[in-house]
C-alpha positions as CSV (number, residue, x, y, z in Angstrom):
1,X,0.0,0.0,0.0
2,X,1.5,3.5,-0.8
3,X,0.6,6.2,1.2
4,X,1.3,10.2,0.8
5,X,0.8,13.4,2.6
6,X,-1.6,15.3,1.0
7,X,-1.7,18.2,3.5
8,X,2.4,18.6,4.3
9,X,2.9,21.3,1.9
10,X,-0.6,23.7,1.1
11,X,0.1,26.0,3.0
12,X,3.4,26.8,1.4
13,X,1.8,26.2,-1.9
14,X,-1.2,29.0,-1.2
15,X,1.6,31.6,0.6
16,X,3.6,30.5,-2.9
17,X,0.5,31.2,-5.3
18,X,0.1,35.0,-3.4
19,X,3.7,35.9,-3.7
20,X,3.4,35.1,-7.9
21,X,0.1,37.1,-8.1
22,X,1.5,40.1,-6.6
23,X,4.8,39.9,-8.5
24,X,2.8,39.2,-12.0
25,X,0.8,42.1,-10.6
26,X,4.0,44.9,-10.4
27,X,6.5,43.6,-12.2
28,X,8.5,42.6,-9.9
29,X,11.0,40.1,-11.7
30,X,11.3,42.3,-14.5
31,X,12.3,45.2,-12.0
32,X,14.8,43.6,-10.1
33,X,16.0,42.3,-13.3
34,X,16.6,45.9,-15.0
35,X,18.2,47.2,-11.5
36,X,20.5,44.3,-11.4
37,X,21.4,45.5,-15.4
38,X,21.8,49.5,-13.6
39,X,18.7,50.9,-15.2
40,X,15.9,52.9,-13.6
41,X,13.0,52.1,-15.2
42,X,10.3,53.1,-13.3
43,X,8.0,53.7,-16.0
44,X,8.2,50.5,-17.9
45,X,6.5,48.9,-14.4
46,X,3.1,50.4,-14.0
47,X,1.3,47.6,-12.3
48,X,-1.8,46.6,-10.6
49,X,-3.6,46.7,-7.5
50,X,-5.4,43.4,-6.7
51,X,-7.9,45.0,-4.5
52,X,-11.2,45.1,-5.9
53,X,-9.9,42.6,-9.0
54,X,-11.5,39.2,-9.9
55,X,-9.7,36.5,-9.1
56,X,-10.9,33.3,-10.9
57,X,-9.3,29.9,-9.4
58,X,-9.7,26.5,-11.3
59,X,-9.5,24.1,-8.8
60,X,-10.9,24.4,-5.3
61,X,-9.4,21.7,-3.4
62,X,-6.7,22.1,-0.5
63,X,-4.6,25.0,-2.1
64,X,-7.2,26.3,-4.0
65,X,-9.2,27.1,-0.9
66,X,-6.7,28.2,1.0
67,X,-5.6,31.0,-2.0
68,X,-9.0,31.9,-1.6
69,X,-8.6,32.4,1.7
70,X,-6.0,35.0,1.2
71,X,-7.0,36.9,-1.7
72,X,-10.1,37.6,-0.1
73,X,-8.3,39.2,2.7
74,X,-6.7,41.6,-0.6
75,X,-10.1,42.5,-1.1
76,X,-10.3,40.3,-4.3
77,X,-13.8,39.6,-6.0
78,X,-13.7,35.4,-5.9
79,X,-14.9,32.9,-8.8
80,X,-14.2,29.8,-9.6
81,X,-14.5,26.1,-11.5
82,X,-14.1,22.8,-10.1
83,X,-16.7,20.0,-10.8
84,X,-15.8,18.1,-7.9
85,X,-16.1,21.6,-5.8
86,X,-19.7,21.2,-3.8
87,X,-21.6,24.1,-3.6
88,X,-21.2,24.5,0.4
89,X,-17.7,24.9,0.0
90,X,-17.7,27.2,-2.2
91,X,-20.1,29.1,-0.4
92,X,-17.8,28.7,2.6
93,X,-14.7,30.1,0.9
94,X,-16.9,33.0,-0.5
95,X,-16.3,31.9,-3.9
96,X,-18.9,32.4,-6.6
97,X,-18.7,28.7,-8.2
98,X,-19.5,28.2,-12.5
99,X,-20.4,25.1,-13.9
100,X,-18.6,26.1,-17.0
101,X,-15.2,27.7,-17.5
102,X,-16.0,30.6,-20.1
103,X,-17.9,32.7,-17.8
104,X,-15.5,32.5,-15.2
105,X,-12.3,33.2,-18.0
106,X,-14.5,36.0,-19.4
107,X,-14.5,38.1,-15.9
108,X,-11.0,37.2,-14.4
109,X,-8.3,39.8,-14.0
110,X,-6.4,37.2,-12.6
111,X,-6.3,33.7,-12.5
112,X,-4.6,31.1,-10.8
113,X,-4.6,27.2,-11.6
114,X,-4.5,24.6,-9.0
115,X,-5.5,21.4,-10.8
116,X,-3.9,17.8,-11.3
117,X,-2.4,16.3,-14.5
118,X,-5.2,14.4,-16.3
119,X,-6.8,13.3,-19.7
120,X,-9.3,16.2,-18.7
121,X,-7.2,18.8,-17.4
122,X,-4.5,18.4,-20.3
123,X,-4.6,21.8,-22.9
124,X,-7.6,22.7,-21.2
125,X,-6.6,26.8,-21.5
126,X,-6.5,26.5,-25.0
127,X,-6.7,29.2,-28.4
128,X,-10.5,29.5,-27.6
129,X,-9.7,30.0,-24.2
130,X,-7.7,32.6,-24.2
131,X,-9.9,34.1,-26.4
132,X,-12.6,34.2,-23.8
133,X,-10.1,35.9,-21.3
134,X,-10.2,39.9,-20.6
135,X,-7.1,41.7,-22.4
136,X,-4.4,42.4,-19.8
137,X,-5.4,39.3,-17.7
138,X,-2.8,37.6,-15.6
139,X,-2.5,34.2,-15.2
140,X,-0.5,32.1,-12.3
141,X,-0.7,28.1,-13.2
142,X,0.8,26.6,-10.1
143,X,-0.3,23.1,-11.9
144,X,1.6,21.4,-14.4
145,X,2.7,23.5,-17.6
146,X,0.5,20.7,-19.7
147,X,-2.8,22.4,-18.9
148,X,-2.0,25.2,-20.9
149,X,-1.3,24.9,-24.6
150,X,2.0,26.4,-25.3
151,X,1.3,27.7,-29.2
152,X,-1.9,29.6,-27.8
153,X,0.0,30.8,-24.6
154,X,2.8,32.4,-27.0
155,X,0.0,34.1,-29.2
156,X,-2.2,35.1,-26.0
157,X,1.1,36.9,-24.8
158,X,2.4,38.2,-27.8
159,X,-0.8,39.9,-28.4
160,X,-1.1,41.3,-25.0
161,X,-4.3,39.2,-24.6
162,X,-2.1,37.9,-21.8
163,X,0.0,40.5,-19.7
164,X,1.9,38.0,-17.7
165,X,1.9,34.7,-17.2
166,X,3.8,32.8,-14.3
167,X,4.6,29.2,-14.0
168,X,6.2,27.1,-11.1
169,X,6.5,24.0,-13.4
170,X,7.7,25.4,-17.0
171,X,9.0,23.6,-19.8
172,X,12.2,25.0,-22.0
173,X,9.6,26.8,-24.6
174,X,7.5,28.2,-22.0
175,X,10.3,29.6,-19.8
176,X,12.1,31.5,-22.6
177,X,8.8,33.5,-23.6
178,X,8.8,37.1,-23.4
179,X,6.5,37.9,-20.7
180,X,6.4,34.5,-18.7
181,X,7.5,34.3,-15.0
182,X,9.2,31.0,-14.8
183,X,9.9,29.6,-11.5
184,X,11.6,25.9,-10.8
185,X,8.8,23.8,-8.7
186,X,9.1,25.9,-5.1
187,X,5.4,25.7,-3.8
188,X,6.9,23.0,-1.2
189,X,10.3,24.7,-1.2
190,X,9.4,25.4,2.5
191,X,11.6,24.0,5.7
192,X,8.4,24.0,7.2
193,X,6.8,22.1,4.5
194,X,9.1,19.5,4.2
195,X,8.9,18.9,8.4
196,X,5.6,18.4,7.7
197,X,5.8,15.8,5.3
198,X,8.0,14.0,7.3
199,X,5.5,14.2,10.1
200,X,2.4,12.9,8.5
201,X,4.9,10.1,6.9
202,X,5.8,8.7,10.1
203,X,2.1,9.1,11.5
204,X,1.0,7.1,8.8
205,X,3.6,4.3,9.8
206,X,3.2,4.6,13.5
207,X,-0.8,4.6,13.1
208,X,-0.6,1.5,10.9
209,X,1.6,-0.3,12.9
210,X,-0.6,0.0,16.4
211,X,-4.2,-0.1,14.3
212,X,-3.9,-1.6,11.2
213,X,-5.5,1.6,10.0
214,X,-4.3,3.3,6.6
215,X,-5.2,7.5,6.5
216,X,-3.7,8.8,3.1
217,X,-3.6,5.8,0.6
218,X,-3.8,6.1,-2.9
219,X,-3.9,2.5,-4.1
220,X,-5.9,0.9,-1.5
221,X,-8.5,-1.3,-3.1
């Protein structure tokens, strides 16, 4: 039976999502980057507030809820679409919850991905997509780089459809776009996060080993 620890690292994960919403909000790599290169450009970084903005998240589960959390302490204006997302919970996060993705792409300002890998999930922000989006939205896909087709990401930005686009898992292509925020997999990149994980790992052991009882399976028939 293999377990895992589903719980060790959200919180890092949602404090994660935050810090890449504000920084695709002001420019922040791009502004460290020109001061490291001994320019001033202050007026090439006109950014944005996220008070008062929509924040759309695809995927409601532990991070998801927990980014909601957060942004709604920002003041942000919540929506969302997750099918396996009941409507108590989304009620409970304050989260105004679509059956169908294109109304929720068509009011974001921002949006942020917290979804699994899957035959579903895979290209699911796609040409037509992107089309649906506001100009000048901003997107942060803490998911895998799969769910978002790279051809129509390279389009969405070049057109300024897109206005910034951060990734924590990117692939070569994606990470040498103008525009994209490309960060190497640090949602768990926590000290705290990986104490956790060792935690829950040797609760799972310990609780097997005096019960018999398995908490966090994922192959148990």
């Amino acid at each position: 039976i293999v377990c895992n620890a589903p719980n060790s690292n959200v919180i890092s994960a949602a404090e994660h999502t935050m810090a890449l919403l504000l920084a695709a909000a002001r420019h922040i790599p791009e502004a460290s980057a020109s001061m490291h290169e001994g320019q001033w450009r202050r007026a090439d970084f006109m950014g944005s507030e996220l008070f008062g903005k929509t924040l759309a998240i695809f995927g409601l589960g532990r991070v998801g809820g927990l980014v909601a959390e957060r942004a709604a302490a920002f003041g942000m204006n919540l929506i969302g679409h997750d099918p396996y997302c009941s409507p108590e919970r989304a009620l409970h996060l304050g989260v105004t919850l679509y059956d169908d993705m294109a109304p929720v792409l068509a009011q974001a300002d921002f949006i942020t991905v917290h979804l699994p890998r899957t035959v579903s999930t895979l290209g699911m922000f796609g040409a037509d997509e992107f089309a649906a989006m506001k100009d000048g939205v901003r997107i942060v896909n803490l998911a895998r780089g799969e769910l978002v087709d790279t051809p129509a990401l390279k389009a969405a930005l070049d057109s300024g459809k897109c206005a910034a686009y951060v990734t924590d898992f990117p692939n070569s292509e994606t990470a040498a776009m103008e525009g994209v925020v490309a960060i190497p997999h640090l949602g768990a990149s926590t000290p705290e996060s990986e104490d956790n994980c060792a935690m829950m790992a040797a609760r799972e052991v310990k609780e097997y080993l005096d019960n018999g009882s398995i908490i966090n399976s994922v192959n148990l028939p």
